[in-house]
N, C-alpha and C positions, 0 to 999 in steps of 0.2 A: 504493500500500500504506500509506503514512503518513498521509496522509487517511482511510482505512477504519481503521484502528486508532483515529485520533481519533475515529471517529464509534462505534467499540465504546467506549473508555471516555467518553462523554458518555453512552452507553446505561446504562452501572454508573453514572452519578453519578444520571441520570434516573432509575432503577428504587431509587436509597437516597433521593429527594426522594420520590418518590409513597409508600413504605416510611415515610417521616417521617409523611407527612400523614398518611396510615390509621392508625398508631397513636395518634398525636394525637390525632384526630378520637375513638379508640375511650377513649381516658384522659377525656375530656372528660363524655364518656356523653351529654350532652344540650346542645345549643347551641341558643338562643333569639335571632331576626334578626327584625329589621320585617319585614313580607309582601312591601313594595316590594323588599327587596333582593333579586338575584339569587343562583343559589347560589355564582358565579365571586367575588360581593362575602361572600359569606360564608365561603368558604373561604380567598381571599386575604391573610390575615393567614399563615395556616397555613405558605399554599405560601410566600412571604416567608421566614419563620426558617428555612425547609430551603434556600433558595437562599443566604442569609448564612452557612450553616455552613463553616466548610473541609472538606475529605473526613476527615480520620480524626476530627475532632468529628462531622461526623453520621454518621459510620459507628460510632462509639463509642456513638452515643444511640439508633439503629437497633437497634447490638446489644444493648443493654440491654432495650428492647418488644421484643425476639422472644423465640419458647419457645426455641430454643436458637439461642447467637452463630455468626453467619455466620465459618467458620475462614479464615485466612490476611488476617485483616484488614490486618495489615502491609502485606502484598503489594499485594495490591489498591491500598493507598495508595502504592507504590511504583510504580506502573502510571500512576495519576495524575498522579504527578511526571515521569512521561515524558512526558506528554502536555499539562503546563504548560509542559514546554522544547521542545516540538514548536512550541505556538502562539504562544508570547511571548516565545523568543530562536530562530525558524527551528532550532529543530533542534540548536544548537550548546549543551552542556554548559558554563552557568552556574555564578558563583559560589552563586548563590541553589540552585544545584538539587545540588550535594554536601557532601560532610559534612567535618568538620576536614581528613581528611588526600587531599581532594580529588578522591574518589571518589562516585558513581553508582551505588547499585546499584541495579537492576531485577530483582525476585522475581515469579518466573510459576510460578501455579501451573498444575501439569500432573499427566496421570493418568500413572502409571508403569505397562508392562506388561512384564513381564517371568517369566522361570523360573528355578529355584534350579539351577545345573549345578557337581557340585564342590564344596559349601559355598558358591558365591557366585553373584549374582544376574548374571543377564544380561538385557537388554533386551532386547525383541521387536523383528525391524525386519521391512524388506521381504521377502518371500519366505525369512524365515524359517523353517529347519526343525528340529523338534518330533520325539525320538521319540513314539511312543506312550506313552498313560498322564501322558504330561507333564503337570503341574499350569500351570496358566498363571494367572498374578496380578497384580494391579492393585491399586497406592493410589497416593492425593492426596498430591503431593510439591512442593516448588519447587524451580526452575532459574534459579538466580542470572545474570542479565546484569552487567556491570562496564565504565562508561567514568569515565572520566579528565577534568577540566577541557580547556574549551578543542577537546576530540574530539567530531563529530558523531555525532546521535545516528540508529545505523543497526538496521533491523529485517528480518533476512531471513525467507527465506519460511518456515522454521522457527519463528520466532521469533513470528510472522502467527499459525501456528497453531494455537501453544500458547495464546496470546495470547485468538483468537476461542475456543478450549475453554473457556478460563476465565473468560471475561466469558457465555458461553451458560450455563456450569455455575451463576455468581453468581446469575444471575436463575432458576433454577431452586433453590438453594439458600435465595435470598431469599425466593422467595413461600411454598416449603415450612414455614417458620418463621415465617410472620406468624400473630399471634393469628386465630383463627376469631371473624369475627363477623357477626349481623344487622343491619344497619341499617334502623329503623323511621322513615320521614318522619311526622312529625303535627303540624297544628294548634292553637295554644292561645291562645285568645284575639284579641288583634289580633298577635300573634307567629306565626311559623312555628318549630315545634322538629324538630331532627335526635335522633334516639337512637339509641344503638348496643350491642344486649346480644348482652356477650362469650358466645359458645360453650367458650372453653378453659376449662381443668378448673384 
């Protein structure tokens, strides 16, 4: 299970690096390359400064070229930081990975389903029952995780699947918000130029 979560949030860092590049690429509007170079030697520069960023710098510079910012961007980078003390201190809660008073937190975001019963909200669970007419609702909320220095860092199977929601939700919520654009390859001279004209309004 710790393995498959690392390899969801390497999917959220991969999908805000290609995220990087396409706007990039689209602010540029028109890049001129000798004919000899390939497109990996003309893109290359690109993919470079989105691998250099930390997550909440290019998740900050992602959010800025998109029509509107991808929410709970905190989160997301709090996911990340689980997944730096997964890989580079086994698991174990770091001085590097909490805050003054030596705390961890992990914010997941998750979809909340629930019914108003009584003035107060109840969660939907299994084999839940519903009278009729019941309205049943849903919003994008976080559920705070909390370890402690020196405590390993443990993910149950709850936890898994809030976890895989919200890394499927980012990449759906990511592409839905990338600028619309064409890309025109063309010719000029002894140069090859790329162009890119935006479709957003």
């Amino acid at each position: 299970m710790i393995k498959a979560f690392q390899d969801l949030m390497r999917g959220v860092r991969g999908s805000l690096e290609e995220a990087y590049f396409f706007i990039a690429l689209l602010r540029e509007g028109r890049i001129r390359a000798p004919t000899s170079a390939t497109l990996e030697d003309i893109l290359a520069p690109y993919r470079a400064k989105a691998q250099a960023m930390n997550f909440p710098n290019l998740m900050e510079h992602v959010n800025r070229g998109l029509e509107k910012p991808v929410p709970f961007a905190e989160a997301y980078g709090s996911l990340q930081s689980a997944r730096n003390c997964l890989e580079h201190r086994d698991g174990i809660i770091g001085r590097r990975d909490v805050d003054a008073a030596g705390i961890l937190k992990i914010s997941v975001p998750r979809a909340k389903i629930f019914v108003e019963q009584s003035g107060s909200e109840v969660e939907v669970y299994r084999n839940f029952y519903a009278e009729e007419d019941t309205i049943i609702q849903m919003r994008m909320e976080t559920r705070d995780l909390i370890f402690r220095l020196g405590e390993p860092l443990k993910i149950s199977a709850r936890d898994f699947d809030d976890i895989a929601f919200a890394c499927a939700n980012f990449g759906t919520m990511l592409a839905n918000q990338l600028p619309k654009a064409l890309f025109q390859p063309k010719v000029q001279g002894n140069a090859r130029t790329a162009s890119a004209v935006s479709d957003s309004k």
